[in-house]
C-alpha positions in Angstrom: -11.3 12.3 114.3 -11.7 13.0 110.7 -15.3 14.8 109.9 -17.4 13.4 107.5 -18.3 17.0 106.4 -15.0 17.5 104.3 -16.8 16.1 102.1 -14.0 13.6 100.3 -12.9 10.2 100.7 -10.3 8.5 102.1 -9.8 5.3 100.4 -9.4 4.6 96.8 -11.2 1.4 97.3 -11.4 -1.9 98.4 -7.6 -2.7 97.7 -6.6 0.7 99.1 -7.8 -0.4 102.2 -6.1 -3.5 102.3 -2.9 -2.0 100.8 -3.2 0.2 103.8 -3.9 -2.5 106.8 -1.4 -5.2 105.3 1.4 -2.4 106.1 0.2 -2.0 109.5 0.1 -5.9 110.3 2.9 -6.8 108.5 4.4 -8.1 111.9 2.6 -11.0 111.8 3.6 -12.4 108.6 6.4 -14.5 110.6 3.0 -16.0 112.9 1.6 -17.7 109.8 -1.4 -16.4 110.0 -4.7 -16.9 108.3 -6.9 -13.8 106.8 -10.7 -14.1 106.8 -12.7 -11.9 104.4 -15.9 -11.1 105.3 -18.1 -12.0 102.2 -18.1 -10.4 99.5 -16.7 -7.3 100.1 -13.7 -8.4 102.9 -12.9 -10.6 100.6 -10.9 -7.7 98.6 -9.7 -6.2 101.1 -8.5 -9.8 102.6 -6.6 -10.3 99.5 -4.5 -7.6 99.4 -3.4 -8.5 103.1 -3.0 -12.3 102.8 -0.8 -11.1 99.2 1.4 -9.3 101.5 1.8 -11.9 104.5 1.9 -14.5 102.2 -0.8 -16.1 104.6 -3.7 -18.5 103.4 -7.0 -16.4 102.1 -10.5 -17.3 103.3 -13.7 -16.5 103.4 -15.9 -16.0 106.2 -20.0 -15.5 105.5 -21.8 -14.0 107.8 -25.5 -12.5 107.5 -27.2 -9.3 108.3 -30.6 -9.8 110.1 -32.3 -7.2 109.0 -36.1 -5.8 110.0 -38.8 -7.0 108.4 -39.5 -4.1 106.2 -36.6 -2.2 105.8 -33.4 -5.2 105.1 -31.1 -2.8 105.5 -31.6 -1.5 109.4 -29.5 -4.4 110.8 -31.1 -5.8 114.3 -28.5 -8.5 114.3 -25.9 -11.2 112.2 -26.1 -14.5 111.7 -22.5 -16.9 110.8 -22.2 -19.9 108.7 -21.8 -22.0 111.9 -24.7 -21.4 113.1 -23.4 -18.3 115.6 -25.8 -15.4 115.5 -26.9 -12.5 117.8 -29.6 -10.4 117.6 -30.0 -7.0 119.5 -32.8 -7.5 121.4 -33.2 -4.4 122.7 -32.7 -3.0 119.3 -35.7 -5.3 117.7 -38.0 -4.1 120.3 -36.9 -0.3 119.4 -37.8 -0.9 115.9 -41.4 -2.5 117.1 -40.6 -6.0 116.2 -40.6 -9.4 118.2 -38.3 -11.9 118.1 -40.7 -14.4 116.0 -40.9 -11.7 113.3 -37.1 -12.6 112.4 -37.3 -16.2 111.8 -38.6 -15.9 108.5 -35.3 -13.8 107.4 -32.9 -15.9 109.5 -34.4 -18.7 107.3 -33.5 -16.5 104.3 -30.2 -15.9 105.6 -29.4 -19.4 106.6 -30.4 -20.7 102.9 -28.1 -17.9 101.4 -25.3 -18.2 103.7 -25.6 -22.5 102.4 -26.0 -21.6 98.9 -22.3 -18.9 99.6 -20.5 -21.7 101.2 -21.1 -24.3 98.1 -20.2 -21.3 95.8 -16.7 -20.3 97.3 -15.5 -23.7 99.1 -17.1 -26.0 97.1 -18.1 -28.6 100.2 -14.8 -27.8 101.4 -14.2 -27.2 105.3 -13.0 -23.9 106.5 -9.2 -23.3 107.3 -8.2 -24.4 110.4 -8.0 -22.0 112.9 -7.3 -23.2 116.3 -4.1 -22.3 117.9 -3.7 -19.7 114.8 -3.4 -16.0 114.4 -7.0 -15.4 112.6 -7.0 -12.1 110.9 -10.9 -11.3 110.1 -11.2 -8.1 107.5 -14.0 -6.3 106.2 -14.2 -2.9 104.2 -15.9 -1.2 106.9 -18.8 -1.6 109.4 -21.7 0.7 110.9 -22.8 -1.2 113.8 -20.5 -3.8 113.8 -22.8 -6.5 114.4 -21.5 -8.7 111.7 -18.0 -8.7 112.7 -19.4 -9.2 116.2 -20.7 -12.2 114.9 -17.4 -13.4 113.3 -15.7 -13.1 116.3 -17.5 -15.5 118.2 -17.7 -18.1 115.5 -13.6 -17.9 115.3 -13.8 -18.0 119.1 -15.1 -21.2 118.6 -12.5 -22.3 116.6 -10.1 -21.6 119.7 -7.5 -19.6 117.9 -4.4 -18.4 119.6 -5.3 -14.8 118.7 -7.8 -12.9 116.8 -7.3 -9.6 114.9 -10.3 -7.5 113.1 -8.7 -5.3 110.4 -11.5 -2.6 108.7 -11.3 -0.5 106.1 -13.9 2.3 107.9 -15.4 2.4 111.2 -17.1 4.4 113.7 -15.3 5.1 116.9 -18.2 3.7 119.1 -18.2 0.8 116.9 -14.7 0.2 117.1 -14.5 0.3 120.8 -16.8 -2.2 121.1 -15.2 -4.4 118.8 -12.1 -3.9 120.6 -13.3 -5.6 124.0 -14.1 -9.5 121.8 -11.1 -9.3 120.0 -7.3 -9.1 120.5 -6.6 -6.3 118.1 -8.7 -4.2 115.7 -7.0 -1.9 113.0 -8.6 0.4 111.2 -7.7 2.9 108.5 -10.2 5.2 108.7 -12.5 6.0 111.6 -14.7 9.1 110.7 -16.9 11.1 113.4 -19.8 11.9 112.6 -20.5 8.6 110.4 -23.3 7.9 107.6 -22.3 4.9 105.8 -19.2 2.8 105.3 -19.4 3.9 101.1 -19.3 7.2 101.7 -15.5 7.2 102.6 -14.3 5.6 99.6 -13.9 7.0 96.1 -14.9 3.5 93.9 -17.6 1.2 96.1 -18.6 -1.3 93.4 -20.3 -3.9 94.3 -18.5 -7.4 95.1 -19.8 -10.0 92.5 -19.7 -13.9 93.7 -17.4 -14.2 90.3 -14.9 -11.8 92.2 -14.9 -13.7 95.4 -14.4 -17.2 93.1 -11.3 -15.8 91.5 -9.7 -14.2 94.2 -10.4 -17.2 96.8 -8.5 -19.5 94.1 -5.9 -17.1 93.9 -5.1 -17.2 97.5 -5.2 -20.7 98.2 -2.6 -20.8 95.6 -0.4 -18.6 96.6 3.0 -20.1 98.5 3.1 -19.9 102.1 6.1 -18.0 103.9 9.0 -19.0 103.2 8.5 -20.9 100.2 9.1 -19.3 97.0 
């Protein structure tokens, strides 16, 4: 594994990573797949590989729960279908109970709504079942989110489901690896602090971005065409 205390990065940025994970599922452009960003920041990544296989882009929002007072210390994820989990365990740790989270899953709910309108438009999402469905994100800590998009494309019955990351923790990775049929990753860095640390630019992802790059991939041809 590749130590966090070298102290450099490993990705450029967003695109970098997906540069680097389109190479490595290039196999699957001849499957017609469909690629998933995680909103906002998969979304960028997404791009890059849905360019590549000349697959349809999407966007998949899905919700950190986070504690009460401190947003940021994830206790589980919520998805735009209505598929969440939340660590139980983990929320009892952290001195919560479960009724202390419905106030944010409220928040989340009315943010994931207000997402949706602003990148689809009323629009349904792609169709997934019987489909290769690649889900990306620039990286993950827990990976509770991604957790979550898993199951919600489970729903979907899709023939198969890939995760493709940017930066991961092992630990993280493994356990993505038993819900999905594939996970690549570029980087997996042990010990890890935070998914930013490992690349050089970590802007953040405006909903402008998302907008244009969205459009851009539903316009792009499909294989074979062009």
């Amino acid at each position: 594994m590749i130590g966090a205390t070298e102290g450099r990065a490993f990705l450029r940025d967003r695109r970098d990573a997906g540069r680097r994970l389109a190479a490595r599922l290039e196999r699957y452009r001849d499957a017609r797949p469909v690629v998933f960003g995680l909103a906002r920041g998969g979304v960028v990544v997404a791009a890059e590989i849905a360019d590549r296989l000349r697959a349809p882009l999407e966007v998949l929002i899905v919700r950190k729960i986070g504690a009460p007072s401190e947003p940021e210390y994830g206790l589980g994820a919520l998805a735009e279908d209505g598929t969440r989990f939340v660590d139980a365990a983990r929320v009892r740790a952290a001195g919560y109970a479960m009724g202390d989270l419905e106030p944010i899953i409220a928040r989340e709910l009315a943010e994931i709504r207000r997402r949706a309108a602003a990148y689809r438009g009323g629009r349904p999402l792609e169709e997934m079942r019987g489909r290769t469905v690649i889900l990306v994100d620039d990286g993950v800590a827990t990976g509770g989110t991604m957790r979550v998009g898993i199951d919600a494309a489970r729903r979907q019955e899709p023939g198969r489901v890939v995760v493709a990351l940017g930066v991961a923790p092992p630990d993280a990775v493994e356990r993505l690896r038993r819900q999905a049929d594939e996970v690549v990753v570029c980087v997996e860095p042990e010990p890890f602090f935070a998914v930013g640390e490992w690349f050089e630019r970590f802007d953040q992802v405006e909903d402008r971005e998302v907008e244009e790059l969205l459009t851009q991939g539903r316009e792009a041809p499909p294989v074979g065409v062009g």
